[in-house]
C-alpha positions as CSV (number, residue, x, y, z in Angstrom):
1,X,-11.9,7.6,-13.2
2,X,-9.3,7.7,-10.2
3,X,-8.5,4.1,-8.1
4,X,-8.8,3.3,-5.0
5,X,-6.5,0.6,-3.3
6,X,-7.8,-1.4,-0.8
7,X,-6.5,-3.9,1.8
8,X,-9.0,-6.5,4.0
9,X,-8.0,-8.7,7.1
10,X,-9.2,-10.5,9.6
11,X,-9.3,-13.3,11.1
12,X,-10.2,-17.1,10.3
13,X,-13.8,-17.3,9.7
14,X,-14.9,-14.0,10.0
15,X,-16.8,-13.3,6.8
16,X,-14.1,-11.8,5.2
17,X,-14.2,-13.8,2.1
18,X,-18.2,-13.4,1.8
19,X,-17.8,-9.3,2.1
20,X,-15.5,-9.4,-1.0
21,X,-17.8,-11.5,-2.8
22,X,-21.0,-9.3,-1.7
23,X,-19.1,-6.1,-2.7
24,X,-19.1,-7.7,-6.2
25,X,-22.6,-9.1,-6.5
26,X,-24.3,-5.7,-5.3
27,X,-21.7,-3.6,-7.3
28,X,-22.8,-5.9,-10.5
29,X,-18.9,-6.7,-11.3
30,X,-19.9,-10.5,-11.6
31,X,-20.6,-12.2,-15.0
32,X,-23.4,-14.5,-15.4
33,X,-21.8,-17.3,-16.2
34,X,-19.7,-17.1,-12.9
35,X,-23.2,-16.5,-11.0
36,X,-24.5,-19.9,-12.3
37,X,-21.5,-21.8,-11.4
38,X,-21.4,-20.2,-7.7
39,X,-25.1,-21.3,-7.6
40,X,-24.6,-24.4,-8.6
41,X,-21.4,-24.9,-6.3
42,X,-23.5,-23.5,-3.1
43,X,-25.8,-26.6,-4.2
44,X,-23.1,-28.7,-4.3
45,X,-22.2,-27.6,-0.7
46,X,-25.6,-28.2,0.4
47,X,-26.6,-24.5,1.4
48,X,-30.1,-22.9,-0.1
49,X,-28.1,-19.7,-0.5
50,X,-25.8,-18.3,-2.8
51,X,-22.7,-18.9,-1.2
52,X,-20.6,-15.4,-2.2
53,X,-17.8,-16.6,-0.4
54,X,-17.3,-18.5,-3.2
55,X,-16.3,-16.0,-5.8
56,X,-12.5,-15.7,-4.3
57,X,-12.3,-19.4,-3.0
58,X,-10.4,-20.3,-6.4
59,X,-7.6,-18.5,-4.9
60,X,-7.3,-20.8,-1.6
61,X,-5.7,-23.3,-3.8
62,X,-2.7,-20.7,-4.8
63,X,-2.2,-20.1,-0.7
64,X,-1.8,-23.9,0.1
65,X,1.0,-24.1,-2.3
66,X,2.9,-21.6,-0.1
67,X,3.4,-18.9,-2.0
68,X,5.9,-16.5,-1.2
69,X,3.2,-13.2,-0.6
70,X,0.1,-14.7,-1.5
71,X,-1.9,-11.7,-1.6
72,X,-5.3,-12.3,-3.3
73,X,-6.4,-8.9,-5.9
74,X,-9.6,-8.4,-6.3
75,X,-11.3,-6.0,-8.9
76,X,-14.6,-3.9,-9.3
77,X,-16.1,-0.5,-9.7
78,X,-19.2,1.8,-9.1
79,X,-20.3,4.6,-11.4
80,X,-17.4,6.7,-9.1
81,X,-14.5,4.9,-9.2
82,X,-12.5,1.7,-9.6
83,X,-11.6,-0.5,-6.3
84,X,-8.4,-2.9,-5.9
85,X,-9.1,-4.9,-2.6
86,X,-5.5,-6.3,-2.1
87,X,-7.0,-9.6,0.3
88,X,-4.4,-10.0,2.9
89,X,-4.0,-13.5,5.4
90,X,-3.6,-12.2,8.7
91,X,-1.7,-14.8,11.1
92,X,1.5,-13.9,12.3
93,X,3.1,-16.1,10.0
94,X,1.8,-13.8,7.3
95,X,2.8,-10.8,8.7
96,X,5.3,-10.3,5.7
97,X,2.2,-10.6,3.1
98,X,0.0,-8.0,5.0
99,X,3.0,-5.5,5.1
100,X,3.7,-6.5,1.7
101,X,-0.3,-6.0,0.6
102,X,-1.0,-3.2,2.1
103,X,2.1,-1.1,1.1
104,X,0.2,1.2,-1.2
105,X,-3.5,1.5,-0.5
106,X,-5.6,4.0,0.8
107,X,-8.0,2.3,3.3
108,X,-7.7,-0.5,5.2
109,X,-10.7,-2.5,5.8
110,X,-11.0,-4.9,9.3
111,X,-13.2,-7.4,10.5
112,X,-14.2,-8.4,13.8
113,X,-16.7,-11.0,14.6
114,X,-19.1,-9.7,16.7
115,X,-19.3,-12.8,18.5
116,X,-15.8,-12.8,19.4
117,X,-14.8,-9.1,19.6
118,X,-10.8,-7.9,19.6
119,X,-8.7,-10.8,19.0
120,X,-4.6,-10.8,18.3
121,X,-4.8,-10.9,14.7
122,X,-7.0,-7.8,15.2
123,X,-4.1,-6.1,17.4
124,X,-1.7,-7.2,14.7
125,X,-3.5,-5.6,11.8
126,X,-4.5,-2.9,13.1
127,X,-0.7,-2.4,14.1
128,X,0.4,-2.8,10.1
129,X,-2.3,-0.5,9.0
130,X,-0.7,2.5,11.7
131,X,2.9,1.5,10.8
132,X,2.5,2.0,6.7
133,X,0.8,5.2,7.9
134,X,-2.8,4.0,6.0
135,X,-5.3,7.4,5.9
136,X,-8.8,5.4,6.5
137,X,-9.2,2.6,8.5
138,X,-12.7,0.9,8.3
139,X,-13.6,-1.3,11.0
140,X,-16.5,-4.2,10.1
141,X,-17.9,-5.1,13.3
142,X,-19.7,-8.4,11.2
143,X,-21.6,-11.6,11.8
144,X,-24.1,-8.8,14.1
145,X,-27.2,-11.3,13.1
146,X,-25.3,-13.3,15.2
147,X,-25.5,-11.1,18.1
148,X,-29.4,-10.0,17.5
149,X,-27.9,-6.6,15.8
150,X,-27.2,-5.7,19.3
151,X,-26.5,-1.6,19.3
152,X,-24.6,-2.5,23.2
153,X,-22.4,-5.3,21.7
154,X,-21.2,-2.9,18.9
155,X,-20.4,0.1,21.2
156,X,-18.5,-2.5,23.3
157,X,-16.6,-3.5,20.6
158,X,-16.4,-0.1,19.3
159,X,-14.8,1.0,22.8
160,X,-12.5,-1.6,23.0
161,X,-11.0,-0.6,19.6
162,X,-10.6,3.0,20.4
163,X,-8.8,1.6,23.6
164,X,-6.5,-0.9,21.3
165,X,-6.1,2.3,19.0
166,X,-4.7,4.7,21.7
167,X,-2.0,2.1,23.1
168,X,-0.7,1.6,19.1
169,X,-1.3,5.5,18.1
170,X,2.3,7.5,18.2
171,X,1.6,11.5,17.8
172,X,2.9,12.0,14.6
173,X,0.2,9.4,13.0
174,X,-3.4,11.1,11.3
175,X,-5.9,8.3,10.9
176,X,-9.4,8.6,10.4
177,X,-11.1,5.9,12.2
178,X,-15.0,4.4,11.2
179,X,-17.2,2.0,12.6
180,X,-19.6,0.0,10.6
181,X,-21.9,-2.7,12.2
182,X,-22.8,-5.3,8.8
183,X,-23.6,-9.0,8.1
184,X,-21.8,-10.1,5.1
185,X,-23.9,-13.0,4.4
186,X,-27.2,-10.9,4.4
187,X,-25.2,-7.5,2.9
188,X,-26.2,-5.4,5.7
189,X,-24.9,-1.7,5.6
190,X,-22.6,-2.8,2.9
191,X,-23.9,-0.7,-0.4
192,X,-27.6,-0.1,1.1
193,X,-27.7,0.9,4.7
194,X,-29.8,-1.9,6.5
195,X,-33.2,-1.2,8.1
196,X,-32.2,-4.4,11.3
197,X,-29.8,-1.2,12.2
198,X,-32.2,1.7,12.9
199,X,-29.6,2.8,15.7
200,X,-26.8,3.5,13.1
201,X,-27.2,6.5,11.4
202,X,-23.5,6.4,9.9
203,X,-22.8,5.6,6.3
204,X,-22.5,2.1,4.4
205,X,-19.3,1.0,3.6
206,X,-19.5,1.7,-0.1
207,X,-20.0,5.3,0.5
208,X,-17.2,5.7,2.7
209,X,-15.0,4.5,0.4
210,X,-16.3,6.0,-2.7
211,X,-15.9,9.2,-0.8
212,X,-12.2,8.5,0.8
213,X,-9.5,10.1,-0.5
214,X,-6.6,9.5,-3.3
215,X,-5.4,12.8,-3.3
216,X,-2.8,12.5,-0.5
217,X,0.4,11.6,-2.4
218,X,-0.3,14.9,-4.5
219,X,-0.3,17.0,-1.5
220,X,3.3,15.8,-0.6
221,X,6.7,17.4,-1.4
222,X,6.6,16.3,-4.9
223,X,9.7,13.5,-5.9
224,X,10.0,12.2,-9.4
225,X,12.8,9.0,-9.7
226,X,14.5,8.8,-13.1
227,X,13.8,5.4,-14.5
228,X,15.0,5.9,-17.6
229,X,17.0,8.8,-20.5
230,X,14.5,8.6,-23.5
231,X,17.1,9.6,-26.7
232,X,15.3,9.1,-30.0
233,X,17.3,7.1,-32.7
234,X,15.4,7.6,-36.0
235,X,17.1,7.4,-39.5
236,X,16.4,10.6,-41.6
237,X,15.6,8.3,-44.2
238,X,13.3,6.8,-42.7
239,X,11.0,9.6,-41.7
240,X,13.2,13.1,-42.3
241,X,11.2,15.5,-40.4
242,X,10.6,13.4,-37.7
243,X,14.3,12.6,-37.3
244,X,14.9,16.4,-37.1
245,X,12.2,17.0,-34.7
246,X,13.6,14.4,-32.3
247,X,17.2,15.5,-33.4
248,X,17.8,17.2,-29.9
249,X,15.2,15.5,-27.9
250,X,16.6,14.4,-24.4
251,X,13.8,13.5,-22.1
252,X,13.6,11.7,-18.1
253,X,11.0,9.4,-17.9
254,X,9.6,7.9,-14.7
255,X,6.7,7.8,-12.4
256,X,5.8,10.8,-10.2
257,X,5.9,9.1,-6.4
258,X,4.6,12.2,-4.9
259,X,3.1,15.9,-5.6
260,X,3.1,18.0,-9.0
261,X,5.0,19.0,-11.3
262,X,4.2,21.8,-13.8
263,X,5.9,23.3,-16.8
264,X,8.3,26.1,-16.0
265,X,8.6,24.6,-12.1
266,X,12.1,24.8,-10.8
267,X,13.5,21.8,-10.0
268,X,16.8,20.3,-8.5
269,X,18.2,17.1,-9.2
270,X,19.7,14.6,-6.7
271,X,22.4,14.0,-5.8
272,X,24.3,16.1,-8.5
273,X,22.4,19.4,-6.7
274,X,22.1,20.8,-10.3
275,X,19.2,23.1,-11.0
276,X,16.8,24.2,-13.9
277,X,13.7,24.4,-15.3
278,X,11.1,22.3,-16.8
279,X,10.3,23.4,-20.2
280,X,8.0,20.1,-21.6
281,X,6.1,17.3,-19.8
282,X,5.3,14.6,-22.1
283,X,2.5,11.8,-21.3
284,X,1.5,9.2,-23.8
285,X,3.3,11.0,-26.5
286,X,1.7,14.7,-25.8
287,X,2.3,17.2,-24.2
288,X,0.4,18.5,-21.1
289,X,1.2,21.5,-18.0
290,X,1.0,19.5,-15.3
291,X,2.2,15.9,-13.9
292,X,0.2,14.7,-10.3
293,X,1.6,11.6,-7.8
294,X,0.7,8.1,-9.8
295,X,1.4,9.5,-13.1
296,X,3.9,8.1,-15.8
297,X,5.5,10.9,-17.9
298,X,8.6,12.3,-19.3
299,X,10.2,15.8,-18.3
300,X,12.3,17.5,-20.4
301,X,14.6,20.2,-18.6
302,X,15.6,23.8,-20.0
303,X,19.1,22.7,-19.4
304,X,21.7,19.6,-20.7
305,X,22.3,17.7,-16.7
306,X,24.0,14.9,-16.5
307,X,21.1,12.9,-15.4
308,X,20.9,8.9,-15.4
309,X,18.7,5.9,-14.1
310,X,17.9,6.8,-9.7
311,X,18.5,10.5,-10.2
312,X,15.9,11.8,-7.6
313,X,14.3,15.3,-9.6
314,X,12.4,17.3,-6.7
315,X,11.1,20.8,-5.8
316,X,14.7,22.8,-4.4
317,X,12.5,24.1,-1.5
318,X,11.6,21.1,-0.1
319,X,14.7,18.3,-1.5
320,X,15.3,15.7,1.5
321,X,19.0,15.6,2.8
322,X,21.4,13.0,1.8
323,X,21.7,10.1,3.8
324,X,24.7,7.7,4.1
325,X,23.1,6.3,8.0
326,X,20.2,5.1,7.8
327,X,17.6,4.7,11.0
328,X,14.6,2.5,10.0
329,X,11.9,-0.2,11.3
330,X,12.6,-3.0,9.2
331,X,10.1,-5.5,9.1
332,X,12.0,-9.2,7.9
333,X,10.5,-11.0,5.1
334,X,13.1,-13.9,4.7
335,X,13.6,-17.6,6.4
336,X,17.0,-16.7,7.2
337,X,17.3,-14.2,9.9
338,X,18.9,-10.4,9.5
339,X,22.7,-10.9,10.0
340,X,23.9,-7.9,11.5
341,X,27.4,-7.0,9.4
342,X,25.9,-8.6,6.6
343,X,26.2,-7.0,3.7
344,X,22.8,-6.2,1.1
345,X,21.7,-4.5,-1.0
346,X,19.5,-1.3,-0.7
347,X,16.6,-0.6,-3.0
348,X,14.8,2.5,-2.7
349,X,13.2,3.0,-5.6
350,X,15.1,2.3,-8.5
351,X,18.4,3.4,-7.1
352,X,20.5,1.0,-5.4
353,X,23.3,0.6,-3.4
354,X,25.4,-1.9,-0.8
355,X,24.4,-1.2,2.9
356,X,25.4,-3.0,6.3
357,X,22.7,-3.1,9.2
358,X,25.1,-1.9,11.9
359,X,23.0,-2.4,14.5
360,X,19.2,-3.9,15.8
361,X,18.1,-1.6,18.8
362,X,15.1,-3.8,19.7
363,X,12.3,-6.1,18.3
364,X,8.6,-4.6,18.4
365,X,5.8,-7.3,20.0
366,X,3.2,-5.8,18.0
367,X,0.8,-7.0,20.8
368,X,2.0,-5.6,23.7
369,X,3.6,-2.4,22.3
370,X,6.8,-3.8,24.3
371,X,10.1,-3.8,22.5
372,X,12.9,-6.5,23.6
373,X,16.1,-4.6,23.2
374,X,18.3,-8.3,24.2
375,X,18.0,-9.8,20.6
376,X,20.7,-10.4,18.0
377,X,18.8,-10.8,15.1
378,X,15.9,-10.1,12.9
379,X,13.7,-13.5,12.3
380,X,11.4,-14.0,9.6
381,X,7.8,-11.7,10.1
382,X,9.0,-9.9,13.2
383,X,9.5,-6.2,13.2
384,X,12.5,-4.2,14.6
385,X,13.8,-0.9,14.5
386,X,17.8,-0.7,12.9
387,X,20.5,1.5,12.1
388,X,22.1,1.1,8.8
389,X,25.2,2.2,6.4
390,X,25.0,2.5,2.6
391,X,28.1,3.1,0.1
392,X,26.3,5.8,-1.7
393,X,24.1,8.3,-0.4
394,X,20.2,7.8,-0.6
395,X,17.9,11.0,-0.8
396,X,14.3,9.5,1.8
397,X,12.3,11.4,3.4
398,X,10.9,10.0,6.8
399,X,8.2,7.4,6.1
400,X,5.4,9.4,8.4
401,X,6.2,12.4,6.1
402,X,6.5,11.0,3.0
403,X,5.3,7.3,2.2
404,X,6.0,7.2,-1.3
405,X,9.7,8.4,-1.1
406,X,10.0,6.9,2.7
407,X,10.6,3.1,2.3
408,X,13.0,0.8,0.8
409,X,13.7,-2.8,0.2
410,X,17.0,-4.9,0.9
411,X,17.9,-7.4,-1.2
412,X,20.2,-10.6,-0.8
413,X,23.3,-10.4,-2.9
414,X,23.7,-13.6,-3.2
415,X,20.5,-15.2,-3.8
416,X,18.7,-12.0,-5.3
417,X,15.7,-12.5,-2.8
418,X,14.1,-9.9,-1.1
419,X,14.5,-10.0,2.2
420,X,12.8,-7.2,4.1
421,X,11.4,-3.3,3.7
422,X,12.2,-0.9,5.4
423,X,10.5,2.6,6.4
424,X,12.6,5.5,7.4
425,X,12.4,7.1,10.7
């Protein structure tokens, strides 16, 4: 059963919270036990409803003690598939957590209120989701009980959106827009489409996303990062014909970021530009054919490379260039503003090296599109596009090609904080 990883925003009051907590009721991932104490809570609170909102309030507590990316991660699943909602806080102070949040998932799920329409945290998410290059974006026009389920204020909304989505659009970026009209607190058009809504004929929002895709990272040049030279130690007394069987065992495990890899594929390793073969993939201790993005295995190669932790292992036909300048939108994640001629370090994946920001061309309002070219510096949650130097050579593809192999972090020296991600351009 494959996962699917979500990301929710929205604004203040919206209904965001009470979505994630309907999700759970109707999908039955709630325990009795919690049930009763949400009933008796909404009691408490004075409402003759069971207030859903409820189920993720215990993590409201966390966010006022100001933590650093206080993303909330929610769990449940359907007879089709398992769901991570990463729940993301949405002013522009929190820019940092959405980017942070949303990193890795598939769909990106917005609210509107119908009451209110557009608003600038809706520009600004809407923004993230388009910059990490997000597949599925699901906007929830909710709260429509509050607005008579009115068919004219959704398409409205719906226009103004498509508007909002053509100014933040570049060419290169393939997102599937849909439009849901719902009420969180009633479940409309959530898992059962809603009869208030004759006028939509689209799908709920549980079928669209346990019918969106995961299979996008194996499509990609595939990219497999060395984390680790597996070289069994066993004493022959200790088990003889195991010791002999592991005797010349040499094996590279890691995660595969991106495509397959399958026995007998030639492969070239970075940045040595040695070639050969793989003759074994190993996964939990057996053998299988093939390895697919998301999986955690061990290759074994037909030939003795002198491989180590960072070595990049990819398909010759498609291996990215190395890069030693580095052009990037960086969005800052740290109080004290990007120093340009600073040194830090580079992460991108597991390798590392020192790098120097050289120069900031400009920093992005995600608003207005507009981009200020007269600043020195990066400050904390704004977003700017920057030219850097590393000491050794880092093998990326461009973020809109490849996501997985297309983004770094930097990380303070000094204080070992990290202070902003980058994705290649």
């Amino acid at each position: 059963m494959d996962i699917l990883h979500i990301a929710t925003a929205g604004s203040v009051d919206d209904g965001k919270s009470t979505l994630i907590g309907r999700l759970l009721y109707e999908t039955q991932s709630v325990t009795k036990d919690r049930l009763e104490a949400i009933h008796q809570a909404s009691k408490r609170r004075g409402v003759d409803f069971l207030d859903l909102s409820l189920l993720t309030d215990g993590l409201i507590a966390e966010r006022e003690q100001g933590i650093t990316i206080d993303v909330a991660h929610v769990y449940f699943n359907t007879n089709k598939r398992k769901y991570i909602i990463a729940d993301t806080p949405g002013h522009f102070e929190y820019t940092r957590n959405m980017v942070t949040g949303a990193s890795r998932v598939s769909v990106s799920i917005i609210l509107i209120d119908a009451r209110n329409g557009i608003v600038e945290q809706t520009a600004r998410h809407y923004y993230i989701s388009a910059l990490l290059r997000i597949p599925k974006v699901i906007v929830c026009i909710n709260k429509m009980d509050l607005v008579n389920n009115s068919q004219a204020r959704f398409n409205s909304i719906v226009a103004d959106f498509k508007r909002l989505s053509e100014n933040i659009h570049n060419a290169d970026i393939a997102q599937q827009l849909h439009f849901i009209p719902a009420s969180s607190l009633h479940g409309h058009n959530l898992t059962q489409p809603a009869p208030e809504f004759g006028w939509y004929q689209g799908p709920t929002l549980l079928e669209l996303l346990e019918t969106a895709d995961t299979n996008r990272p194996r499509e990609l040049a595939p990219r497999f990062q060395v984390q680790m030279v597996i070289r069994p130690r066993l004493s022959a007394t200790h088990d003889a014909q195991r010791a002999t069987e592991l005797h010349d065992y040499r094996g590279y495990a890691g995660r595969v970021s991106s495509g397959t890899f399958t026995v007998g594929d030639e492969i070239e390793v970075l940045p040595n530009s040695r070639r050969s073969v793989i003759s074994h993939i190993d996964k939990h201790g057996q053998p299988v054919q093939t390895a697919s993005a998301g999986e955690s295995v061990t290759l074994r190669l037909a030939d003795d490379i002198d491989i180590s932790r960072g070595c990049l292992i990819v398909s010759p036909s498609t291996a990215p260039a190395a890069q030693k300048t580095i052009h990037a939108r960086m969005c800052w994640l740290d109080h004290t503003a990007l120093s340009p001629g600073k040194t830090y370090i580079l992460q991108h994946g597991v390798h590392t090296t020192q790098s120097k920001v050289t120069q900031i061309h400009g920093v992005l309002d995600v608003l207005t599109q507009n981009v200020n070219r007269n600043l020195p510096t990066l400050k904390l949650n704004e977003i700017g596009d920057v030219t850097l130097r590393v000491a050794q050579p880092i093998f990326a593809d461009r973020y809109a090609d490849n996501t997985a192999n297309g983004s770094f972090i930097l990380i303070d020296e000094w204080t070992n904080n990290t202070v902003g991600v980058g994705f290649v351009a």
